[in-house]
Every structure is written in C-alpha cells, then in structure tokens.
C-alpha positions as CSV (number, residue, x, y, z in Angstrom):
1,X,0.0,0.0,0.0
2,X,2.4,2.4,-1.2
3,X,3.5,4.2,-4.5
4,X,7.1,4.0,-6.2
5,X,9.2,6.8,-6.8
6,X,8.7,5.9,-10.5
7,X,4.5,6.1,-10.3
8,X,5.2,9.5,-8.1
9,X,7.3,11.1,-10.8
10,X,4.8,9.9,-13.4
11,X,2.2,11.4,-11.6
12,X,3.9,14.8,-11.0
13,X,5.0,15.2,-14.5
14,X,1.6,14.3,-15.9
15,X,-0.8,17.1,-13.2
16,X,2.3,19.4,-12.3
17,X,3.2,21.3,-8.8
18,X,1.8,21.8,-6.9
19,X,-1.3,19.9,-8.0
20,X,0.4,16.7,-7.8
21,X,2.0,17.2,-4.6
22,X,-2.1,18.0,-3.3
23,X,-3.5,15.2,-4.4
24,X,-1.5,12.8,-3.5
25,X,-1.6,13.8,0.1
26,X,-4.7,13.7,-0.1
27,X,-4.4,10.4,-1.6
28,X,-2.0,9.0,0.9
29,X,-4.5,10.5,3.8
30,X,-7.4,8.7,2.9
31,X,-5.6,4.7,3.8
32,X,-2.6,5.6,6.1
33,X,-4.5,5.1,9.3
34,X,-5.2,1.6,7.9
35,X,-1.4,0.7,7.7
36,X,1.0,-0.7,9.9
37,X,5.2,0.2,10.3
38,X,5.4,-3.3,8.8
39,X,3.5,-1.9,5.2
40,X,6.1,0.6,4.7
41,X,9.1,-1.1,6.5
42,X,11.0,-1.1,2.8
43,X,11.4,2.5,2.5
44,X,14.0,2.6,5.3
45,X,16.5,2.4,3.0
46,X,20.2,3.7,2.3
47,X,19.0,7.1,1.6
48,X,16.3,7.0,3.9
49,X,19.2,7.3,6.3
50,X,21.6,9.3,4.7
51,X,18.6,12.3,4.8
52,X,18.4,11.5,8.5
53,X,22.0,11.8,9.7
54,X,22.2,14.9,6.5
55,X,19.7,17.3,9.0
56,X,21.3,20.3,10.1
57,X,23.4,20.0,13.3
58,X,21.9,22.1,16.4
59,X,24.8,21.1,18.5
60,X,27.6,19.0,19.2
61,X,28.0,18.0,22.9
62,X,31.9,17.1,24.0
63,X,33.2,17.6,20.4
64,X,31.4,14.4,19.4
65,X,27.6,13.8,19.2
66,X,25.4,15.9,17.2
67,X,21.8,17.0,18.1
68,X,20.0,17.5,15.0
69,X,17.4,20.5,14.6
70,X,14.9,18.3,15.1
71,X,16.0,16.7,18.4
72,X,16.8,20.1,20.1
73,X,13.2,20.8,21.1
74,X,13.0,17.4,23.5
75,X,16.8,17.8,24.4
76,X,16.5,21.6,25.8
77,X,13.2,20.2,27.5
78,X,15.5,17.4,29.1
79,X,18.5,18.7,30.2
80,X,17.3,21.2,32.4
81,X,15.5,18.1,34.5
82,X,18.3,15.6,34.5
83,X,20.0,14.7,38.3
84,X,22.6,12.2,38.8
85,X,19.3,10.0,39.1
86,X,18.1,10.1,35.7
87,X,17.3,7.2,34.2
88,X,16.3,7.6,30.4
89,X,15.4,5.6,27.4
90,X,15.5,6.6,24.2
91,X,13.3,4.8,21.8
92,X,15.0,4.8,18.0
93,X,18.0,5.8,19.3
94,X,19.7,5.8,15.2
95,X,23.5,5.6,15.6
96,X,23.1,6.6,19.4
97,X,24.7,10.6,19.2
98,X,21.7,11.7,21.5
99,X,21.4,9.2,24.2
100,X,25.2,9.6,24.3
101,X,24.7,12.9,24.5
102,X,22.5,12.7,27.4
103,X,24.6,10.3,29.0
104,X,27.4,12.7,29.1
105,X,25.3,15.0,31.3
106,X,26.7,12.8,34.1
107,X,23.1,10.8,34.6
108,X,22.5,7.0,36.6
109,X,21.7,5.4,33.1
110,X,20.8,6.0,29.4
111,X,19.4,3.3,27.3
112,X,19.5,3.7,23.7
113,X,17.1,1.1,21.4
114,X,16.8,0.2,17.6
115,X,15.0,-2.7,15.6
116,X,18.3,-1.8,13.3
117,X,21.0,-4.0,13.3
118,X,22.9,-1.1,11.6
119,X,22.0,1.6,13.7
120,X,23.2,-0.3,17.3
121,X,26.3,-1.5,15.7
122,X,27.3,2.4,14.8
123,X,25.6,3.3,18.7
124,X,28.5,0.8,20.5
125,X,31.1,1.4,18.3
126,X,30.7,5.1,19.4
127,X,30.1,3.6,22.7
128,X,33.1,2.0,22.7
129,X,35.2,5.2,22.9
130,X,33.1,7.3,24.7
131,X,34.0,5.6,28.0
132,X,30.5,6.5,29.3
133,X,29.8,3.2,31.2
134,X,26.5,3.9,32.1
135,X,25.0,4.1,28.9
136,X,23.8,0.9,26.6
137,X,22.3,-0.3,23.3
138,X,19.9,-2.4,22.4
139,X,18.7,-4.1,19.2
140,X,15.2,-4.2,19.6
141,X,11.7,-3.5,18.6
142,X,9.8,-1.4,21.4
143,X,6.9,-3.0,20.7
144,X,8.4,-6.1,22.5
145,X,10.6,-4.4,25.1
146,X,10.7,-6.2,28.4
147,X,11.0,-4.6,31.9
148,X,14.7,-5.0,32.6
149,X,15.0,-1.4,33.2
150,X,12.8,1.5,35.0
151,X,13.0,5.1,33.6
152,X,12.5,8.5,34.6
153,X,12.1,9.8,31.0
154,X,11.3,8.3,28.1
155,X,12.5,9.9,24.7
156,X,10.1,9.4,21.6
157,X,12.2,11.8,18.9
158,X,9.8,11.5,15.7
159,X,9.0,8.1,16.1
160,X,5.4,8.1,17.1
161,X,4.1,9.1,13.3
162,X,5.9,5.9,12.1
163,X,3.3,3.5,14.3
164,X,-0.4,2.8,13.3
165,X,-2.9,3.7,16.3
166,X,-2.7,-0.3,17.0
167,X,1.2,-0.2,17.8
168,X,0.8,3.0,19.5
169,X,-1.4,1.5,21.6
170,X,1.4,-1.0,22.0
171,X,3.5,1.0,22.9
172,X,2.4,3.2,25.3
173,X,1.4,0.2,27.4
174,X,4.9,-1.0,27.1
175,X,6.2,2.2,28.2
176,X,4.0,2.3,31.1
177,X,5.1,-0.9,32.5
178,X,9.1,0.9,32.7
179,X,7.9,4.4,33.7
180,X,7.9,5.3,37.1
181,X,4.8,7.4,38.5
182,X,5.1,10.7,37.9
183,X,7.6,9.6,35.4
184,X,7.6,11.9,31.2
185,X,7.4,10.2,27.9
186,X,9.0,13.5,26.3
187,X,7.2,13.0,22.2
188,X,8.7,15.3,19.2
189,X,6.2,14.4,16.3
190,X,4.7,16.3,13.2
191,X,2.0,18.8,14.0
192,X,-1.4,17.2,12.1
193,X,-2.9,21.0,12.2
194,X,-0.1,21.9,10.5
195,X,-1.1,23.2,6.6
196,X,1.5,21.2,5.3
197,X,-0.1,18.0,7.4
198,X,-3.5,18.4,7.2
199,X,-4.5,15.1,9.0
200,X,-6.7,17.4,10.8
201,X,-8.7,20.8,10.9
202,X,-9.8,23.5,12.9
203,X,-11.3,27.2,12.8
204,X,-7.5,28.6,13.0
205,X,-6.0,26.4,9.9
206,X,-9.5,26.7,8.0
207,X,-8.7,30.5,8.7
208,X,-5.0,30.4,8.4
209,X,-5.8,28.7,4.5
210,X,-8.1,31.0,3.6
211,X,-6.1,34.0,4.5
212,X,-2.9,32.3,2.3
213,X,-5.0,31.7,-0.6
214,X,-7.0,35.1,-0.9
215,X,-4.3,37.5,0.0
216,X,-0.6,35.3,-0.9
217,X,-2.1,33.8,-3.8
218,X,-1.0,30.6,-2.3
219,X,-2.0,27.4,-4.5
220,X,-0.9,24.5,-1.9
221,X,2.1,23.2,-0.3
222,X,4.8,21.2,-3.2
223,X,7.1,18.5,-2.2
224,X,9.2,17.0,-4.3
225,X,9.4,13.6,-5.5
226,X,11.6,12.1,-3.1
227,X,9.5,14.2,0.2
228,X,6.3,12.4,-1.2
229,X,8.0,9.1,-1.6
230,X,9.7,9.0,2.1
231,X,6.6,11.1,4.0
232,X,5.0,8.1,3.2
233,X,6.7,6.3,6.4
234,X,4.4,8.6,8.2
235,X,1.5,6.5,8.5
236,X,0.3,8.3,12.2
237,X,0.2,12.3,11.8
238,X,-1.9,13.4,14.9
239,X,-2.8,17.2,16.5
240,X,-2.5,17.4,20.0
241,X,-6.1,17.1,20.3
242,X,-5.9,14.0,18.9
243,X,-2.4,12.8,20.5
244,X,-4.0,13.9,24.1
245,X,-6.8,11.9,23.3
246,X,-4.6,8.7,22.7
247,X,-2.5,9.4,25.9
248,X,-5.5,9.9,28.3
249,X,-6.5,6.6,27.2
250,X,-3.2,4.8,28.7
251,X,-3.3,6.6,31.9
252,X,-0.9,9.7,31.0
253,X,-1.3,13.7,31.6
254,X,-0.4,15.6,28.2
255,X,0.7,19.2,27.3
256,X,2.3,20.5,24.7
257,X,5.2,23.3,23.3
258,X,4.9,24.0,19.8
259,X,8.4,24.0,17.5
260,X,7.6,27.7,16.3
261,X,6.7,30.4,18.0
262,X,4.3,33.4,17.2
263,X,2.6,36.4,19.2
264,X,-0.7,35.2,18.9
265,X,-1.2,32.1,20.7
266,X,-3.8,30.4,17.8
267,X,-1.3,30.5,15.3
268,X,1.2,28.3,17.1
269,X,-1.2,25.7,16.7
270,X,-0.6,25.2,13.1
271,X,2.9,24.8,13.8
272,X,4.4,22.3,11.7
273,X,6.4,19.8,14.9
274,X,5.1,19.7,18.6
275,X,7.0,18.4,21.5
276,X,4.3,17.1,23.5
277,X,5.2,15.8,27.2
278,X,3.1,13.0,28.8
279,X,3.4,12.6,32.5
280,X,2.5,9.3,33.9
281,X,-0.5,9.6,36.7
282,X,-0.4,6.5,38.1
C-alpha cells in the first residue's frame, strides 16, 4: 500500500506542482491510518538514512555527538530536568549521538534502542570510545521491550508518526510498565494542524488557509518527489487534540510546546512539529 518513486514522478509530471503534490496527500491520507510500520518497512532504506544523519546539526556536545534540529526541542526540555538519578530511554535511538549525548550530562543510566542491526552497531562502536559506562544499546523493537529497566524519561524523537494507532497502543502500554509514577514520555512528532499535514482541521487552519489563498495567492504546499516518496513512512500524523486523546487513554497527563513560536497564541497551533510531554499519573 504504497507508490514507487517511478509512479510518483509519473504522476507529478503528468498534473504538475503543486497539484500533484495536493493530491497525493490527499491520496496518501485517505488509507494511512489503515497501515502498519510493517507496510512501509522497505522504505528505510540507504537514503532514507543518509537524509536522516544529512539534517542540520543544532549542536555537538563534547566535540562528538550531534543534536540534529529536530532533536533540540526534546533535548532543551531534558536537560534542564536531569540529576545524577536520571534514568532515560531513548526509543529509536539511530547511531546513538543523542542518548550519548544525554549520557554525558553525568546521569544513573541511558538506554538507547533500535530494531536496526545497523543503527546499534554504529551506537557501540561510538560507545566503545566514549568511555561513558553507564550508557547501553539495544537491538530491539519497542513494541516487544521487556522490563529489565525503569526510567524517569522516556525519549520518543519523531518516532510516534511511524506507528499505526494499534502499535501506538502497543507502545504506550509498554512504556507504562518501565515508567515510574510521575515519570515523562517526552514526544517530538509532526503537527497534524499543521497546513503542510493536514491530518486534521480546525477554525484557525481553516482561517490560516483562507487567508494564504485570498491574500498570498497561495495554490498548496509542493514537495518533491523524493519528500512524497519518504513522508510516506508517516502513516500516524496526529494534533495534539488528537495525541492527548490517545494518551489519556493509557493513563498519561499531556501538554504541549509548539516548534515555532508566534505572538498570537492560535497560530502556534498550526505549527508544523510539537514536543508534546506526557506525564504518567499512576
């Protein structure tokens, strides 16, 4: 249940931008909530990757592990929270530079996890020289994690709109059963209010669109081939509404800090990422 690059550039170069790009979010919209991570597992490719670890650097802590752009927001939430008491897992950890990072904030333990075989070999390699003892990696799916550890914080850096509602479900329940009480399941994720999104609506975006179209003669978001091709790993785009929803159900407390900023408080809604923070009651 997913289109080549060669039927996407077909389609693009037969309707044209940014048409195309329109309609085939629209397209992809209408079945993703009826796929699983499995459905799209193939386009985790090479390249796939090389975009990933090709984001602009935020920061590099100790001369050695980068914090992408997208992984400041959670990380600046984080740090300010850690003791020498932290305990912290870090759920698709990649090639491990954040929990490493994080373990280098002098915390009790950080444990970094994968399903790729790839990814955790490049985590302990880095490991390996880093001489930071109390952090470890480990090649497994979330969805079957075990309770071999207990966390303060659990990281979730863009990984949530890669699960269908089922695994979500999943995992939340998993996560639940290592959290303490009173314990933070710190979620970056794409904004679903967000124009370029659109997995949901409100007053403000219907607004926000009208205003772009009347007055900034705006015809609809384009992406190009390759954006339609991978942005069709995210199966699980959700607002906050939405995501607070899903977390109330599995016992947590949710609030939210929008990626960009603006003086009127309705427009920060439509932002584009959210860090939302879920806080275990009980």
């Amino acid at each position: 249940m997913k289109l080549t690059k060669q039927q996407i550039e077909y389609f693009v170069n037969k309707v044209g931008q940014p048409e195309a790009s329109i309609l085939l979010n629209k397209f992809f919209n209408s079945y993703r909530h009826y796929l699983n991570s499995s459905d799209v597992a193939d386009l985790y490719d090479d390249n796939y990757a090389a975009k990933i670890n090709s984001l602009e650097t935020y920061l590099i802590i100790n001369n050695k592990y980068k914090i992408h752009t997208y992984n400041k927001y959670s990380y600046e939430y984080l740090i300010p929270r850690l003791t020498i008491h932290s305990r912290i897992l870090d759920v698709g950890c990649g090639s491990g530079d954040f929990a490493l990072a994080i373990a280098a904030q002098g915390v009790k333990y950080v444990v970094g996890m994968d399903f790729s075989r790839k990814a955790i070999k490049e985590a302990n390699a880095k490991l390996a020289k880093s001489g930071l003892n109390m952090c470890h990696f480990l090649c497994a799916n979330v969805l079957n994690m075990d309770n071999q550890f207990i966390f303060d914080f659990v990281i979730l850096n863009d990984i949530i709109e890669h699960l269908s509602d089922a695994e979500l479900k999943t995992l939340f329940k998993n996560i639940s059963s290592v959290l303490v009480t009173g314990g933070e399941v710190i979620i970056h994720t794409p904004n679903g209010l967000a124009i370029c999104n659109d997995t949901d609506t409100n007053f403000f975006q219907k607004a926000a669109k009208t205003y772009l179209r009347l007055f900034k003669h705006w015809r609809g978001f384009e992406r190009t081939v390759e954006q339609i091709y991978y942005d069709q790993t995210h199966i699980n785009i959700k607002s906050f509404r939405q995501l607070r929803k899903c977390l109330k159900e599995y016992g947590y407390q949710a609030s939210v800090i929008y990626d960009e900023k603006s003086k009127l408080p309705f427009i920060n809604q439509l932002s584009s990422n959210m860090l939302v923070i879920a806080k275990k009651n009980n």
